[in-house]
C-alpha positions as CSV (number, residue, x, y, z in Angstrom):
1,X,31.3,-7.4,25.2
2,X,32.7,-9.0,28.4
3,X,33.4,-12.2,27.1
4,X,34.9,-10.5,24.1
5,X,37.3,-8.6,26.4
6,X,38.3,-11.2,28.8
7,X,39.0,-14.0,26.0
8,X,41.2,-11.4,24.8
9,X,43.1,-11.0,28.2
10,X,43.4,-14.5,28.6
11,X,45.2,-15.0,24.9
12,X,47.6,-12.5,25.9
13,X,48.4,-13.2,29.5
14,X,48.1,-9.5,30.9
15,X,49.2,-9.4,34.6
16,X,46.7,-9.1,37.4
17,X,47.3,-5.1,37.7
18,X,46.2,-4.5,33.6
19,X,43.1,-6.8,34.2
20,X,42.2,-4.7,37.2
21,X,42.9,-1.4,35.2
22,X,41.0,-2.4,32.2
23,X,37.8,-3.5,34.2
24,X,37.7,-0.4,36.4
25,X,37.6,1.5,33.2
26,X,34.9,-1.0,31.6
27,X,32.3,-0.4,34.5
28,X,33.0,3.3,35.6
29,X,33.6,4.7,31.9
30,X,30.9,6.3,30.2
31,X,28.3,3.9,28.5
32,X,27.0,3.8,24.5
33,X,24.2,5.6,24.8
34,X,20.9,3.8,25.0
35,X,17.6,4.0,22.4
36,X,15.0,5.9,24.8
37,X,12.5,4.0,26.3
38,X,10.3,6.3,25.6
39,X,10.2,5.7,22.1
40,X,8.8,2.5,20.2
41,X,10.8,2.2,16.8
42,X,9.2,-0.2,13.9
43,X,10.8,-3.4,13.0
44,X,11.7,-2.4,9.5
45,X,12.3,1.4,10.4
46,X,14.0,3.8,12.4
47,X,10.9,5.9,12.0
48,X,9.3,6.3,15.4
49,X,6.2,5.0,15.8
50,X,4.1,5.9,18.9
51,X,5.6,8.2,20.9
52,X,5.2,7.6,24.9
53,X,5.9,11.1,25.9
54,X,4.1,14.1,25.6
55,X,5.5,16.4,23.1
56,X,4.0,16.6,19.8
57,X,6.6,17.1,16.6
58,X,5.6,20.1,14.9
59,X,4.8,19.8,11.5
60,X,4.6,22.7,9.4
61,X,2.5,21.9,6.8
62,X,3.6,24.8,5.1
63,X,6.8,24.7,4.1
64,X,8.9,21.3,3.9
65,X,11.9,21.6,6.5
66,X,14.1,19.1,4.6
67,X,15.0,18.7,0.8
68,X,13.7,15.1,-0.7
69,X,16.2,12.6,-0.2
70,X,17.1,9.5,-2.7
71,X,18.3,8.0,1.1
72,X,15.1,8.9,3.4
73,X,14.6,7.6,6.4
74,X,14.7,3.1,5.6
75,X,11.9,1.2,5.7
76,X,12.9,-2.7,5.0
77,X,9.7,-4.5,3.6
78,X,10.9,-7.8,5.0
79,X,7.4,-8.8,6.8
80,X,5.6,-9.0,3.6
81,X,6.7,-12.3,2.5
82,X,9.0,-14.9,4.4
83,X,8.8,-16.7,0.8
84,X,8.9,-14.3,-1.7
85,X,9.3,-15.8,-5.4
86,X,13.1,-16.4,-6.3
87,X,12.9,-13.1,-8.7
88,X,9.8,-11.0,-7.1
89,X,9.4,-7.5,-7.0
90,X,9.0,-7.9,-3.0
91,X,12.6,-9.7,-3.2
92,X,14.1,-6.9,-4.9
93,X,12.3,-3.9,-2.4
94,X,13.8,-6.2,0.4
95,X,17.4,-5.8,-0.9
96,X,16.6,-1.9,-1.8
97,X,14.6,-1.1,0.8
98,X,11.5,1.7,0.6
99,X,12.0,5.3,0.8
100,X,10.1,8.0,2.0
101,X,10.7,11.9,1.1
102,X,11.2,13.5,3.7
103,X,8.3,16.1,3.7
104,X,6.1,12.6,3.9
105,X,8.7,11.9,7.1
106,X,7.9,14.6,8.5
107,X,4.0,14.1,8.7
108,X,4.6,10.5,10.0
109,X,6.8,11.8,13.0
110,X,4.0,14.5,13.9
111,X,1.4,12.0,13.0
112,X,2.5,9.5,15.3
113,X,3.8,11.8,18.4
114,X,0.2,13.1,18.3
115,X,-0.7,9.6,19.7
116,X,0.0,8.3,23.1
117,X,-0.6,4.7,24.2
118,X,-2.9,4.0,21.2
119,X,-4.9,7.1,21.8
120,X,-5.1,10.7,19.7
121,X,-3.6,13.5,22.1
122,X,-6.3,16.1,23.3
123,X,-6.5,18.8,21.3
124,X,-4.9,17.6,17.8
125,X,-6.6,18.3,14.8
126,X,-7.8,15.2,12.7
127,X,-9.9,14.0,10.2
128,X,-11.0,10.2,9.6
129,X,-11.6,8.9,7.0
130,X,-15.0,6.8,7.4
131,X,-16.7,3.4,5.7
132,X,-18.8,1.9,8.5
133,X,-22.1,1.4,7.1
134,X,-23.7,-0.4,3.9
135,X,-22.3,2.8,2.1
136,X,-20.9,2.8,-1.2
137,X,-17.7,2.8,-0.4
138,X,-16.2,1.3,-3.4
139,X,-14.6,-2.0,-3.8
140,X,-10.8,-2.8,-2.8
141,X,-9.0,-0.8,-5.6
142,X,-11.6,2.4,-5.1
143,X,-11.4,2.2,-0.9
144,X,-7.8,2.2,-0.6
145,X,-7.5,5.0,-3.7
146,X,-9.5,6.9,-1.3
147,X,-7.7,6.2,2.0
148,X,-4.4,7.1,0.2
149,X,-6.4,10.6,-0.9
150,X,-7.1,10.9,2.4
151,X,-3.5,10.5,3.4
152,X,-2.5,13.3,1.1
153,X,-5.6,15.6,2.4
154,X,-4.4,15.5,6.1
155,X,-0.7,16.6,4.6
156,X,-2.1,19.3,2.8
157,X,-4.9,20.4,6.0
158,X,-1.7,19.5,9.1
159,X,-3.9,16.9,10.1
160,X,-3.7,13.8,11.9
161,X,-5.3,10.8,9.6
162,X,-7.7,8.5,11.1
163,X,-8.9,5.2,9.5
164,X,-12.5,4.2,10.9
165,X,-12.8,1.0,7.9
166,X,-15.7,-1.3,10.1
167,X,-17.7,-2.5,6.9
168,X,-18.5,-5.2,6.2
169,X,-15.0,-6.8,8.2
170,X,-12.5,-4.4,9.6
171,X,-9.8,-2.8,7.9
172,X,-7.3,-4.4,10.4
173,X,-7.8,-7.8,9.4
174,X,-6.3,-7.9,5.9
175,X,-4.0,-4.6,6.2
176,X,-2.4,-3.4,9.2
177,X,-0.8,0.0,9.9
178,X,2.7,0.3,9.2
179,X,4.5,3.5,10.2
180,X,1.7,5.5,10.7
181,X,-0.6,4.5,13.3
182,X,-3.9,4.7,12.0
183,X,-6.0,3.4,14.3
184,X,-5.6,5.3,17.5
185,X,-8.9,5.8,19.7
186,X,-9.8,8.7,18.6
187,X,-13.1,11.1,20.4
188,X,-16.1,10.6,18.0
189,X,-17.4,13.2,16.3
190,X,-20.9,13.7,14.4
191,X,-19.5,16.7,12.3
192,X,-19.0,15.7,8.3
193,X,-17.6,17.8,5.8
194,X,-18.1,17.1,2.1
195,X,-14.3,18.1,1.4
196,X,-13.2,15.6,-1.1
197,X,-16.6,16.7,-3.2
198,X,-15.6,18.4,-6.3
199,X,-18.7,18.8,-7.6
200,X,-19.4,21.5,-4.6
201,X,-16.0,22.4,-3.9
202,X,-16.9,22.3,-0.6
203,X,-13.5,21.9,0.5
204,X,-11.3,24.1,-0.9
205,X,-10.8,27.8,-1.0
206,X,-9.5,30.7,-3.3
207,X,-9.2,28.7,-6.3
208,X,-6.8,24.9,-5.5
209,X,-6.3,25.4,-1.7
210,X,-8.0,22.9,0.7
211,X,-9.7,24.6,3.6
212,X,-7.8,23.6,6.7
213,X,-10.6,24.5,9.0
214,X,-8.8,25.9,11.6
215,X,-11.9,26.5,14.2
216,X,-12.7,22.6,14.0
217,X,-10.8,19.9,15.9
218,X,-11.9,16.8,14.1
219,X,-14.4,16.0,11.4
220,X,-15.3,13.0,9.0
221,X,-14.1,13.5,5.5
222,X,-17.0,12.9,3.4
223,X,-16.5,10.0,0.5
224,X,-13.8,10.2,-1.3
225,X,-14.3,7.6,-4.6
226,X,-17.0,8.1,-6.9
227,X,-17.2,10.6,-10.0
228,X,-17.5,13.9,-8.4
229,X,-14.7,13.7,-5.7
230,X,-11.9,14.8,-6.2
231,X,-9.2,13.0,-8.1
232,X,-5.5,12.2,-6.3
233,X,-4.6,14.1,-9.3
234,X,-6.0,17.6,-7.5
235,X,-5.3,16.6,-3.8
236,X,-1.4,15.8,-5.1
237,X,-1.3,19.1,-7.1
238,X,-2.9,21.4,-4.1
239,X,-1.4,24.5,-3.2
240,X,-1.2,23.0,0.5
241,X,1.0,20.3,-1.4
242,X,2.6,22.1,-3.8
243,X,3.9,24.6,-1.0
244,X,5.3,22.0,0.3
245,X,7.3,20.8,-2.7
246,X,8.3,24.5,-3.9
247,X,11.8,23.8,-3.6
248,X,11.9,20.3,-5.1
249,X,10.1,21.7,-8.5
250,X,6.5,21.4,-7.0
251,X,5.3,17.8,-7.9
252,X,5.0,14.3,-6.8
253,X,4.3,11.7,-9.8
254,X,0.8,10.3,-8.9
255,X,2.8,6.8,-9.1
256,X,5.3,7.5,-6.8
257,X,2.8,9.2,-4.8
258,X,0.3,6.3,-4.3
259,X,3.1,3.7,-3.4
260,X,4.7,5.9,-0.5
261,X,1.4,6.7,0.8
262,X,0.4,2.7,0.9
263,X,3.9,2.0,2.5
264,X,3.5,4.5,5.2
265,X,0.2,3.4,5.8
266,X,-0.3,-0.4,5.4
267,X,1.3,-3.4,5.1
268,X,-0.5,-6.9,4.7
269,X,-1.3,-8.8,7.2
270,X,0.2,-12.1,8.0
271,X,-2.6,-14.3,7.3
272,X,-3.1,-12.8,3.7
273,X,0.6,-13.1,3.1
274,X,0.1,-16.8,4.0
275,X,-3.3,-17.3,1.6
276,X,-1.1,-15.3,-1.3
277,X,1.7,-17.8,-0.6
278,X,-1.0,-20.6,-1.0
279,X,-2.3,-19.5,-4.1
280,X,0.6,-19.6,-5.9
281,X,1.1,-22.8,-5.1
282,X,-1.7,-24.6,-5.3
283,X,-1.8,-22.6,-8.8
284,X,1.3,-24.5,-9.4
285,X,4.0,-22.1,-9.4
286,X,5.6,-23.5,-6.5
287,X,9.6,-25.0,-6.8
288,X,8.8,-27.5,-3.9
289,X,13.0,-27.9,-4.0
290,X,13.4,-24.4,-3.2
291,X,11.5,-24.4,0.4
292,X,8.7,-22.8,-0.7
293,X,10.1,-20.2,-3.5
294,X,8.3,-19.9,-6.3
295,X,9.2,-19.4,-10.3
296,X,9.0,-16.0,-11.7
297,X,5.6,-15.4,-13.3
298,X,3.8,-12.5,-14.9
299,X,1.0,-11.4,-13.1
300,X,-2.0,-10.9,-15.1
301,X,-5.9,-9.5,-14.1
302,X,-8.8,-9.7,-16.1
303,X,-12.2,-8.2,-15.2
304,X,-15.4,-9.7,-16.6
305,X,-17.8,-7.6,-14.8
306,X,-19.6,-7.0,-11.6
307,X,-22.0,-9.9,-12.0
308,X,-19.5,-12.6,-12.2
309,X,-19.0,-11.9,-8.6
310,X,-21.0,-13.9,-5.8
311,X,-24.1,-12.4,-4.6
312,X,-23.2,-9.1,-6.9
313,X,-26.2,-8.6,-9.5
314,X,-25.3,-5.6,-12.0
315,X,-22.6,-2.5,-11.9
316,X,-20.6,-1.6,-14.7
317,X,-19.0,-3.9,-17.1
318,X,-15.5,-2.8,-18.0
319,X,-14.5,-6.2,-19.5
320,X,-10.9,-6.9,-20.9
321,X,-10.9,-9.4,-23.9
322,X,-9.3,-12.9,-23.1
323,X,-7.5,-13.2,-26.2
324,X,-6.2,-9.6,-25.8
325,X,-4.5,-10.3,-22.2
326,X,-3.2,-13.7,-23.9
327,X,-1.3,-12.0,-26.7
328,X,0.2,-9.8,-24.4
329,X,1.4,-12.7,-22.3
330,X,2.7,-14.6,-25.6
331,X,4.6,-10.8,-26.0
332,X,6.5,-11.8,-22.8
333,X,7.3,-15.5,-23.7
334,X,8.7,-14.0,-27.1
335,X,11.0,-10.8,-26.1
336,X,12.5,-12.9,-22.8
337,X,12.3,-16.7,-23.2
338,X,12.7,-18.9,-20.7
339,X,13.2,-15.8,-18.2
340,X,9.2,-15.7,-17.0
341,X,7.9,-19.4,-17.5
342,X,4.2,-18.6,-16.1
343,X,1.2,-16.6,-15.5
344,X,-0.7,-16.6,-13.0
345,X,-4.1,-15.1,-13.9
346,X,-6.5,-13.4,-11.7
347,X,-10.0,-12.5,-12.1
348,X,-14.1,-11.4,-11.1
349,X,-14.5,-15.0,-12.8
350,X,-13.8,-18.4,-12.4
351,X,-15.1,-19.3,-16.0
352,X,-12.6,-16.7,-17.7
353,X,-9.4,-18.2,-15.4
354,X,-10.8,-21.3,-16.8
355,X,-11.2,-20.4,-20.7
356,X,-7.2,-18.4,-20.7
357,X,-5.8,-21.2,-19.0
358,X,-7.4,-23.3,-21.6
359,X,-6.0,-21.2,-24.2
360,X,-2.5,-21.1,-22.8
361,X,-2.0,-23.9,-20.3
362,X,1.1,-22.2,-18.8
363,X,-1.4,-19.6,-17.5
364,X,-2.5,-20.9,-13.8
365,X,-4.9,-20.1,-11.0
366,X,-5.2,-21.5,-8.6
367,X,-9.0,-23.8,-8.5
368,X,-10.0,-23.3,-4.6
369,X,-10.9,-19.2,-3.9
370,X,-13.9,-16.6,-3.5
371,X,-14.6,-14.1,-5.7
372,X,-15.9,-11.1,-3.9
373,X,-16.6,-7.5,-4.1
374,X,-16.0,-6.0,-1.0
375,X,-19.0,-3.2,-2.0
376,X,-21.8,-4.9,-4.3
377,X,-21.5,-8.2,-2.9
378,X,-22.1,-7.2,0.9
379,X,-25.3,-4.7,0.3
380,X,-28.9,-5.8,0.6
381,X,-29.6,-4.3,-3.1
382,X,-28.4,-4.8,-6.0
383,X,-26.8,-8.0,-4.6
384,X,-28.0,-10.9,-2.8
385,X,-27.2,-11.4,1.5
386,X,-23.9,-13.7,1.7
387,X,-22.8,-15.4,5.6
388,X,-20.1,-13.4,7.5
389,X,-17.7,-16.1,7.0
390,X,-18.2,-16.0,3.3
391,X,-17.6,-12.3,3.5
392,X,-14.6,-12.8,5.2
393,X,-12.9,-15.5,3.2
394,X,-14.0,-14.0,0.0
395,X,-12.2,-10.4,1.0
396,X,-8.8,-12.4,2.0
397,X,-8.8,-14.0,-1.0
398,X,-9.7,-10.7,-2.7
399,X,-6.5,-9.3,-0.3
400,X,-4.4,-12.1,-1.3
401,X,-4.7,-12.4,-5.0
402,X,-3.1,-8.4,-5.0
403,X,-0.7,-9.7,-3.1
404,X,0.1,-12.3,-6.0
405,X,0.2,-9.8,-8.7
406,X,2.4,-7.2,-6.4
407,X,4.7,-10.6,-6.2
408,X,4.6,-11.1,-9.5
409,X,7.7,-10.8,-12.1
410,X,5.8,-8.6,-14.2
411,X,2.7,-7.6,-14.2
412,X,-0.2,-6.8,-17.2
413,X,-2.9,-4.4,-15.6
414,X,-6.1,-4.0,-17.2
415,X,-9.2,-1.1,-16.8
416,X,-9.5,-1.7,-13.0
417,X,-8.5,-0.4,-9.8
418,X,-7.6,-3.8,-8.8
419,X,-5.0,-4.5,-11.2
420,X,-4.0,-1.1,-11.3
421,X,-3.6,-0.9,-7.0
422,X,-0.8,-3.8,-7.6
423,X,1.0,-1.8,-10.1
424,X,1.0,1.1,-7.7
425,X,2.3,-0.9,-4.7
426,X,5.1,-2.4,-6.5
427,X,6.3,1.3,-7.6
428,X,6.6,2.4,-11.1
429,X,9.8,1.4,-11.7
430,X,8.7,-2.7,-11.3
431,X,8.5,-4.5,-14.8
432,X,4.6,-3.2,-16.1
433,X,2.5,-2.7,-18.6
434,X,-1.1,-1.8,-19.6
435,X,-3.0,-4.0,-21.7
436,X,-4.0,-1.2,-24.1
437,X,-0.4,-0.1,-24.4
438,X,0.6,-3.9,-25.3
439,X,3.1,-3.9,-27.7
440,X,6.6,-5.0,-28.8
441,X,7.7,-1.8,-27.9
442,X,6.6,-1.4,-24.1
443,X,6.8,-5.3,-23.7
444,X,10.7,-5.1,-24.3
445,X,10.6,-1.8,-22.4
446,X,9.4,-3.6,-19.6
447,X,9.4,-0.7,-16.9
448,X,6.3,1.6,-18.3
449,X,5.1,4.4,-16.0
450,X,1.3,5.7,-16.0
451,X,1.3,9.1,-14.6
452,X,-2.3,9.9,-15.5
453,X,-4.9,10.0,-12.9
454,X,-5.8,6.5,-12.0
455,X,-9.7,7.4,-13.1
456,X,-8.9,8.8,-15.8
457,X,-6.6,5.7,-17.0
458,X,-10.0,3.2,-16.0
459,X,-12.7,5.0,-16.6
460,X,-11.5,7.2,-20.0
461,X,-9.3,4.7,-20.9
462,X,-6.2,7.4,-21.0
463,X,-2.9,6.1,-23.0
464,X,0.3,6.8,-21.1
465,X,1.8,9.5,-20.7
């Protein structure tokens, strides 16, 4: 600003008695005010993060104090990918940046004021949501399903969310918090409730309203995936939640829902954006004259079954046919030629990446990865005992491929979590489709939203809606 201001009084040769004036005014005017010090802002975001004071923002989770916005609050997505693919869905959020309604602003402001240098504020109510132990937590797609339930729960109960994810490597290492800090310190507490059973309904009261436990400061939410908790579906449509949304008609898509939630929670950490960058090319859908970029693909996931998986011995098959996932691909290549040149397949097996790339060789993966499930392969029994380091490189590479298919062009999903958390993280309105709704139709469609219950989409095998 000075340099500006004298180059400009140089050009025009003001006299000695105008440069005088002019700097007089420059030091004793008043000054643009300044961004509080007291306040940390995110990168990406004008979102507070982790207030330094001592006030807590009041959030009533009773009543939304602000209408949804199409223009929330901006959250630029820029630290996923320093090489996104020339055409990627990542690319594209970059340029349109990430939105949050502002009911979902609202808890992120009271969630992180309630924290102070890292640590929960005495007296807040919290609950934490737990997988420490050689639990069944579930593997990736099932864990953060039930961390974005979790999310929603502490909404709906005017809770501060806690993520305690220990087992078998932390949490931290593959997905960091975003805008809401989720790992504060946090005083540890030996009191459980079973509130995301549904078999009990030990959580909720007078009919579809979560008990917000008013006499109890913080608790552990009992697990969250499995066939009698809860589903998103009923945490989403909640009278805690629904009260909230009254003046908005009442509902959030369970799409739409899923992908703020992830956004406001997580973001990837750098060194599985960097192993996702490296599968893609040593796949072979690099463009080594584009620094890095690479061609658009679709994305496409195929599970063979539990067993495939090293040191995993049974669990349920849900197996998607090769030829099945192929023709759906070929759908692609006919509708839009030339416009999506590859695949890039990903899989519980190496043999069925090998037998589709036979069968179409523009269909790559790349040769060098783990193939790990972050629950059945890390438990004494059924499974066998695999090294630390093992663990550790089969999970980022477990992170990593997700990150591929969220990058991807477009993306084919098939009966599992897995494929089915990348379609939710890219947001409904990315180019996807189911591979038992494959068809000329929703191929040249291209955008297809599922706003079924992810559960009831994998394990009922639930048609869009």
């Amino acid at each position: 600003r000075r340099l500006l201001m004298v180059s400009f009084l140089k050009r025009t040769r003001w006299s000695a008695h105008v440069i005088l004036l002019m700097t007089l005014i420059y030091w004793l005017g008043p000054k643009m005010p300044e961004v509080s010090e007291m306040t940390q802002f995110s990168k990406n975001s004008r979102i507070p993060l982790y207030k330094t004071d001592e006030n807590v923002y009041e959030f009533n989770n009773k009543s939304a104090s602000h209408g949804i916005r199409e223009k929330a609050q901006i959250m630029n997505m820029s630290q996923f990918s320093e090489k996104s693919a020339s055409h990627g869905v990542i690319e594209k959020k970059q340029m349109m940046h990430m939105s949050f309604d502002s009911w979902i602003e609202d808890y992120i402001r009271f969630h992180n004021s309630s924290i102070i240098n890292g640590k929960l504020k005495e007296g807040v109510k919290y609950v934490v949501y737990s997988c420490t132990s050689k639990e069944v937590c579930g593997g990736i797609g099932d864990r953060v399903l039930s961390m974005i339930k979790a999310f929603y729960f502490a909404i709906a109960t005017g809770r501060v969310l806690l993520i305690d994810s220990e087992f078998p490597i932390p949490l931290s290492n593959y997905l960091n918090p975003h805008v809401v800090q989720w790992n504060a310190i946090f005083p540890k507490t030996n009191t459980t409730f079973d509130d995301m059973n549904a078999k009990t309904g030990g959580g909720t009261i007078s009919g579809n309203t979560f008990n917000q436990r008013e006499s109890v400061e913080g608790y552990v939410l009992g697990q969250c995936n499995g066939v009698y908790a809860h589903k998103l579906t009923k945490v989403l449509q909640s009278k805690n939640i629904k009260t909230l949304l009254q003046p908005h008609g009442g509902e959030i898509s369970i799409s739409r829902g899923f992908n703020q939630a992830f956004w406001a929670l997580f973001h990837f950490d750098k060194e599985v954006v960097k192993r996702a960058d490296e599968m893609k090319t040593n796949a072979g859908l690099g463009l080594p004259q584009n620094n890095g970029a690479t061609m658009p693909f679709v994305g496409l996931h195929i599970r063979h079954g539990d067993s495939a998986m090293v040191g995993s011995e049974g669990g349920e098959k849900r197996r998607t046919k090769a030829n099945h996932l192929v023709k759906c691909y070929h759908h692609f290549q006919t509708h839009f030629p030339g416009k999506y040149p590859a695949g890039y397949i990903a899989s519980d097996s190496k043999e069925e990446k090998r037998l589709i790339h036979e069968i179409d060789k523009t269909i790559y993966y790349p040769k060098d990865m783990s193939i790990v499930h972050l629950d059945l392969s890390t438990r004494h029994k059924p499974g066998k005992d695999i090294s630390d380091n093992s663990i550790h490189e089969g999970i980022l590479d477990v992170y990593a491929e997700v990150a591929v298919l969220v990058d991807s062009a477009c993306l084919i999903t098939s009966q599992s979590m897995y494929s089915f958390l990348a379609y939710y993280i890219r947001d409904e309105t990315a180019c996807s489709v189911y591979i038992h709704d494959c068809n000329d139709n929703t191929v040249r469609r291209k955008v297809n939203i599922y706003h079924s219950d992810p559960f009831d989409i994998i394990y009922k095998n639930t048609r869009q809606r």
